[in-house]
N, C-alpha and C positions, 0 to 999 in steps of 0.2 A: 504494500500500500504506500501511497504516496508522504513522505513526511508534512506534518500539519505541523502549521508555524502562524503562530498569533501575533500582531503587531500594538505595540502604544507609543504613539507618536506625540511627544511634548514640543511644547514651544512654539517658534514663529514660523510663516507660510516658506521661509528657504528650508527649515528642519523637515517639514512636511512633504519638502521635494527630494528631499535625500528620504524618508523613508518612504515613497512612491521609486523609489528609482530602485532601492532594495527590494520591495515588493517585485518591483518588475523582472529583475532576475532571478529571482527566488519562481518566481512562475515558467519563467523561458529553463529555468532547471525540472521543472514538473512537480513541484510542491505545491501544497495547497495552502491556500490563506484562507483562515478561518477569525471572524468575528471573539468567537470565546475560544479563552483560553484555558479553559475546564479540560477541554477535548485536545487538546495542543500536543504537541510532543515539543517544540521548543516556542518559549516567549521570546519575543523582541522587545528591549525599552528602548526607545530610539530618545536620550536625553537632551536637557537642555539646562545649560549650567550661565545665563547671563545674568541674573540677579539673584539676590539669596533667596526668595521666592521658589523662583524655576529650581535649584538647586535641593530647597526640600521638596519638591513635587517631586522631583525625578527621583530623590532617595527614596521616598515610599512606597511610588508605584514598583523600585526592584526589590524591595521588602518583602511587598504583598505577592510581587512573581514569585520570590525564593520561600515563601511560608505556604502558599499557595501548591507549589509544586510537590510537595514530600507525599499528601496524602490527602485524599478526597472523599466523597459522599457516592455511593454507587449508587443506581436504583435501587437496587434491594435492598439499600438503607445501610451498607457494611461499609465502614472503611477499608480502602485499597491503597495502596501504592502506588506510585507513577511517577518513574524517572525523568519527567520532566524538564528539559535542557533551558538555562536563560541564559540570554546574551543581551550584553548591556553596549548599546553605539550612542553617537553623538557626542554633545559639545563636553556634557558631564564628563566620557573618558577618555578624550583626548587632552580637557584641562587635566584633571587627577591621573594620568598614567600610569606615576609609581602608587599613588598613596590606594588609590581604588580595589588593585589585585589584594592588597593585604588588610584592608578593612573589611574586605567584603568576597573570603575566599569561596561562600556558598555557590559565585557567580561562576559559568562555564567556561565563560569566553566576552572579554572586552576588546572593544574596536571603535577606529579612531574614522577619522572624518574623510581617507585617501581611500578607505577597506569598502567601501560602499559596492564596487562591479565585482566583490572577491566573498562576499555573503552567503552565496551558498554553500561553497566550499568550503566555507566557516562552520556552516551548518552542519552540513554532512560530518567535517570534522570531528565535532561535540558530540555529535549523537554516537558516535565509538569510541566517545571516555567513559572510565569506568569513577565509580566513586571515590573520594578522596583524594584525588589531585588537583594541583594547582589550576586556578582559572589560565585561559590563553590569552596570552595578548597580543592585538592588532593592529597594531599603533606606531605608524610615519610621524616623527618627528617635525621631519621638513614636508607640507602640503604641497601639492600637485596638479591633483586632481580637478576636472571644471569636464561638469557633463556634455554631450554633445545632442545634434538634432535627432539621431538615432540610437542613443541608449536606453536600454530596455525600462519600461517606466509603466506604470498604473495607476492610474490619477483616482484621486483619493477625495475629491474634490465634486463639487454636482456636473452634471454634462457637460452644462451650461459656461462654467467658470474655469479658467488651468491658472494655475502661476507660472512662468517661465523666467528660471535661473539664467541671467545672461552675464554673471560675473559671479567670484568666489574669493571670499577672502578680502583685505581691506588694509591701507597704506597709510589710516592716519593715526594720530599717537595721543588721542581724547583719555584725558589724564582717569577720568571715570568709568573707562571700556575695557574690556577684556578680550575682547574678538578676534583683532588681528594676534592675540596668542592663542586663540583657540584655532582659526579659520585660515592663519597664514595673510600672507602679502596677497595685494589684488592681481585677479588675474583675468580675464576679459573672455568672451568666445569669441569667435569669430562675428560679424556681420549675417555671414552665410548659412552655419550656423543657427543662429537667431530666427533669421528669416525662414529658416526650412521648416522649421519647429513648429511654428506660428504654422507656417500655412497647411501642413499639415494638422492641426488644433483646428483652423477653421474647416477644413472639410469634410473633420469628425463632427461639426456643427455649436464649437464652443463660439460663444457671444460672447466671452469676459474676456482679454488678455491681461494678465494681469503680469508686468514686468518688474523684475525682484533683483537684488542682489544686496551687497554692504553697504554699495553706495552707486546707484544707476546713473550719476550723473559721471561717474570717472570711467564709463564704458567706454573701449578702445585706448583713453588715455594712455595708457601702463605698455601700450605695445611702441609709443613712442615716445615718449615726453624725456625721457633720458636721451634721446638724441637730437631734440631742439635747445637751442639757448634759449626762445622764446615758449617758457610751454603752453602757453594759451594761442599760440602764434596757428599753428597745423589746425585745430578743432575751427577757428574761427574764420577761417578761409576757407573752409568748406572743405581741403580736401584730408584724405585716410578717413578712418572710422571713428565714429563717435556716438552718441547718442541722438542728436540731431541727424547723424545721419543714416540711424537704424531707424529711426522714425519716417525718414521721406522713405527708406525702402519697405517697409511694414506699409506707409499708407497707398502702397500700388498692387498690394491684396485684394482681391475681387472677395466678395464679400458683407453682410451685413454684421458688424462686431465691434467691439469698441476696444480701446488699448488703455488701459491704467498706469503710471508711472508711480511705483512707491522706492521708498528710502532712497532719495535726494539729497544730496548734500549743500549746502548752500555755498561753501565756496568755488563749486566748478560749474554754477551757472552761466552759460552765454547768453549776450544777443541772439546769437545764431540757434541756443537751442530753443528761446523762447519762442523766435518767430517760425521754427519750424513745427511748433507744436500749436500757434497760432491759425498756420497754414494746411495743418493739419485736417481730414474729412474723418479721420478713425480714432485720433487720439480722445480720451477724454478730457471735460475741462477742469481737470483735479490735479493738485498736482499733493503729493506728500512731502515735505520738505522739513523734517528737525529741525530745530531754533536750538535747542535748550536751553537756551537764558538770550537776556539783552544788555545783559550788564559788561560796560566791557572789562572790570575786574573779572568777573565771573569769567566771560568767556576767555580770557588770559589763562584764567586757572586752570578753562577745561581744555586747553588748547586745541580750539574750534576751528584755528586760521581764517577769524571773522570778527569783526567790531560790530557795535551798537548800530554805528550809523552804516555800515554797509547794508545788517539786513534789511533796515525799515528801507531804506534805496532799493534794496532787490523785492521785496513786496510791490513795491509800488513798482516798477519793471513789470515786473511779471501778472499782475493787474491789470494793467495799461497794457501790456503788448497782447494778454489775451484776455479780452471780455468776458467776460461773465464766470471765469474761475472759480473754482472751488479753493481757496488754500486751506491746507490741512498741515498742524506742527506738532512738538512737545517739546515738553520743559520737563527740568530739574528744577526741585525746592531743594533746599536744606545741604545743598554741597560744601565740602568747607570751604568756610572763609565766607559764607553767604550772611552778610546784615539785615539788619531793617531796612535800611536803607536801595541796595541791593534786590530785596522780595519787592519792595515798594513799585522800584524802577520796572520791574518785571510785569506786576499785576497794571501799571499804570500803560503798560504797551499791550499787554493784552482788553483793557479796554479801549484804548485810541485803535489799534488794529483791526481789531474786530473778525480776527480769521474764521475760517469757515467752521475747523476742526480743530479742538484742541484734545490733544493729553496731558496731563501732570501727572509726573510722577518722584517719589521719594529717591533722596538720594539713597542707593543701597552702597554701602562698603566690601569693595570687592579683592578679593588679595591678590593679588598679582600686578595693581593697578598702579598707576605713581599716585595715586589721590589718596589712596589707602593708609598710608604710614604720615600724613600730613596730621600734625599737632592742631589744626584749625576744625576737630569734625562738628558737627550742629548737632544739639542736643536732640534726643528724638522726639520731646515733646514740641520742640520747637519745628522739628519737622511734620509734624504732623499737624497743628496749627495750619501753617504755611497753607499746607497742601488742603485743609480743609477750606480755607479765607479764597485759593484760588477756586476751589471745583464750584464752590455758592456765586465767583463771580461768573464760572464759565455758563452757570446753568441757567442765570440771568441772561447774559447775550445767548444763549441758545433760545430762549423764549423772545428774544427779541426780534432775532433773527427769521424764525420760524412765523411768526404774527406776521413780519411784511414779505413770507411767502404765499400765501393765502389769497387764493384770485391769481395766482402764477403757473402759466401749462407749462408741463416738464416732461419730457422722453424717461421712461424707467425701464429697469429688467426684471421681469414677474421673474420668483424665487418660487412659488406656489403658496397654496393657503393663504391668499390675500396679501402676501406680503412683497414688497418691488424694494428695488436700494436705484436711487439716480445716479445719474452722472457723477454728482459731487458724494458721493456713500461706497469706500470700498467694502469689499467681504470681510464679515467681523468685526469688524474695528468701528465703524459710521453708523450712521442712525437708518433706519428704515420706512418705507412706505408704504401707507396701506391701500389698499386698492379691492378690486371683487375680486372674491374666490375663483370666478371662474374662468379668470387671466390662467394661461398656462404655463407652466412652468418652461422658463429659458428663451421667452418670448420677449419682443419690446412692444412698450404700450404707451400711447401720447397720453396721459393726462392732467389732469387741474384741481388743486392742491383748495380743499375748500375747509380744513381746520389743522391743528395738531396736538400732540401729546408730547411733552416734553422736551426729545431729544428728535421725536420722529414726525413723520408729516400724515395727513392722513387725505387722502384723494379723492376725486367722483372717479 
C-alpha cells in the first residue's frame, strides 16, 4: 500500500508554497496525502519560527504529532500501536539545526529549507528506522534552492486563488528580522520562469495571482546590481528584469485574472514600476508595502534604508501615479528605543495617511537578531498599551473609510457562501465582502457597496 503522509502547514503564504511543493512530490512519488493524521504512517510539520508566536505554534503542533503517534483508539475501542514516523521542515529547523535534534530526539527526521525536491526520499528513509535512534538531519547550511515553473506542486489553496514564489531569501539587514538567516541571500527566478507559471495557473482557471517573495520589489535586482555603479540605473531604463518588467510581460496573458503584488519593500520602489502597474489591465490596485515605523530614529534603529520623509513622498507617488489604490502596510510598536514621542509620530501618520490597510504588530525579541541584545527593550506593558491606543485608532479610520464606500460599485471575487474580497482585500489578511449566496465560487461580480460591518463591506 501506498505510504500515507499527513501535512501541517504553519505560517505565511511563501511557507505554504514550500509545503505544496513537498506535497507535490511526495504525490509524483505515489504517496498519498491524507487530511488526518490518525490514519498517517508519517506527519509533516512544515514550521514556522519568525516571531515567538509562530515559534510556540510550531513547538506544539510537533508535541501533539510525537504524543499522538505512540498509541491510539481503534474501533473496537482497544488501544494499538503505530509507528508512526514525524518529520519536522521549515523555518523552525533550519533556524535551530543543532539545538532541535537534541531537544526533541522523539523526532524522525529534520529538514531544512534547500530538502524540499528531496522529501520523499526523506520519507521513505524514516519509515526503515527502527526505534531509538537518532532523529536525521537535513539541513544546507548555505541556501540555494528557488522553485521553478515546473516543479512538482499541489496547491493547497481554493481553485480560484495560487501564490506564486518569484524570489527566495532576502538581502536586507532589518535589525528586528531573522529571515535572511533562516531563508539565505535573495535570489530571483527567472522572468520566464515566472511567466510560465502564471500562464499555466490561468488555464487551470485560477483568477487570483497572487505574487510573493521577501521582498517583490528587489525581483531580478540580485542578478545584476553588483555589476552596475548605478544600481537603480538598469531597473529604471527599462532594460534586464525586474518587476516592472514581469509585470508588462504577465499583462500580455490572454485571460480574465487579476495579479496581486505583496511584501514590497519601500526602498526599491520606481517610477518605472509605478507607472507600469498604472499601465497595467491585470494588475490589481493594491499594492502591500511594510512601513514599520515613520520615525526616522526608529527606522535608523530598524535599518529600513528609508526616512520619514521618503515614505510619506512614496505614498503620495504611488497615489498619484495610480488612482484609486488600495495601500496596504504595518508597523512595529514597542521596539527598542521606541518613546512617546516616537509612538506619537507614528499614530499621528497613520491618521494624516489614512492607508487602506493596516497591521500592528508587537515588537517580539528574536535571538539571532542585532535588536535583540540592545539594553533599550520597551517594557511589555508598555507594548501592549501602544499596540492597543493604535488598533482603536485603526478601527476608527476603518469605519470611516468604509461609510464613504457606500453608494460605490466595485468589481469583487465571489469566495462562495456570500462572501467576495475586492481589488483592495488580499486572501487572509483584508477584510471581506458580502454579497448573495448564489455568486459562484471563483467568479467576478460588479457590485454596489450599500452598508458595512466593521472591517468588511456589505453589497447588493
Amino acid at each position: 500500500m501506498a505510504t500515507k503522509v499527513a501535512f501541517t502547514s504553519l505560517g505565511c503564504a511563501k511557507n505554504l508554497i514550500d509545503s505544496e511543493i513537498m506535497i507535490g512530490h511526495l504525490r509524483k512519488a505515489g504517496m498519498a496525502i491524507t487530511p488526518d493524521p490518525k490514519i498517517s504512517d508519517v506527519v509533516i510539520i512544515n514550521t514556522c519560527s519568525f516571531i515567538h508566536d509562530a515559534k510556540v505554534e510550531s513547538i506544539n503542533s510537533i508535541k501533539e504529532a510525537i504524543e499522538m503517534r505512540s498509541e491510539e483508539r481503534s474501533r473496537s475501542g482497544k488501544m494499538i500501536a503505530r509507528n508512526r514516523k514525524v518529520i519536522v521542515a521549515g523555518c523552525l529547523s533550519q533556524r535551530f539545526a543543532t539545538e532541535l535534534p537534541k531537544l526533541m530526539p522523539e523526532v524522525d527526521a529534520f529538514i531544512g529549507l534547500d530538502q524540499l525536491k528531496d522529501i520523499a526520499a526523506i520519507v521513505n528513509g524514516v519509515m526503515l528506522k527502527t526505534g531509538g535512534s537518532m532523529p536525521e538531519s537535513h539541513i544546507s547550511k548555505k541556501l540555494t534552492y528557488i522553485p521553478d515553473y515546473d516543479t512538482p506542486r499541489y496547491r493547497l489553496t481554493p481553485s480560484y486563488s495560487a501564490y506564486v514564489k518569484i524570489a527566495e531569501g532576502c538581502n536586507h539587514n532589518c535589525t528586528f528580522c531573522i529571515i535572511p538567516k533562516i531563508r539565505g541571500m535573495h535570489r530571483s527566478r527567472t522572468q520566464e520562469s515566472v511567466v510560465r507559471e502564471v500562464e499555466q495557473l490561468v488555464k487551470e482557471g485560477v483568477r487570483e495571482i497572487n505574487l510573493i517573495s521577501q521582498d517583490t520589489t528587489y525581483f531580478g535586482m540580485d542578478r545584476w546590481e553588483s555589476e552596475r555603479p548605478n544600481k537603480r540605473s538598469k531597473v529604471d531604463s527599462g532594460k534586464g528584469e525586474s518587476l516592472a518588467s514581469l509585470i508588462r510581460e504577465l499583462d500580455k496573458i490572454e485571460g480574465d485574472f487579476w495579479i496581486r503584488l505583496l511584501y514590497t519593500h519601500p526602498a526599491h520602489w520606481s517610477d518605472e514600476l509605478i507607472a507600469a502597474m498604472a499601465k497595467s489591465k491585470k494588475v490589481a490596485r493594491y499594492v502591500d508595502i511594510p512601513l514599520q515605523h515613520i520615525s526616522d530614529k526608529m527606522l535608523s534603529a530598524m535599518q529600513r534604508e528609508t526616512d520619514g520623509a521618503y515614505i510619506r513622498n512614496l505614498i503620495k507617488r504611488i497615489r498619484k501615479g495610480i488612482p484609486g489604490v488600495a495601500v496596504r502596510s504595518a508597523f512595529i510598536v514597542g521596539f527598542p528605543g521606541e518613546s512617546e514621542a516616537d509612538f506619537e509620530e507614528l499614530m499621528e501618520f497613520l491618521d494624516e495617511a489614512k492607508l487602506d490597510r493596516v497591521g500592528i504588530f508587537q515588537y517580539s525579541r528574536e535571538e539571532g537578531t542585532r535588536a535583540y541584545n540592545s539594553k533599550k527593550q520597551v517594557h511589555h506593558a508598555t507594548k501592549k498599551r501602544r499596540w492597543n491606543a493604535a488598533m482603536q485608532l485603526l478601527q476608527e479610520l476603518a469605519v470611516e473609510r468604509n461609510k464613504q464606500m457606500i453608494g460605490q460599485s466595485m468589481r469583487v471575487l465571489v469566495e462562495g457562501n456570500g462572501l467576495a474580497r475586492s481589488e483592495g482585500d488580499a486572501p487572509d489578511i483584508d477584510g471581506m465582502v458580502f454579497v448573495r449566496k448564489s455568486l459562484p465560487a471563483g467568479s467576478f461580480a460588479d457590485v454596489k457597496i450599500k452598508n458595512y460591518r466593521d472591517y468588511d463591506l456589505i453589497a447588493e
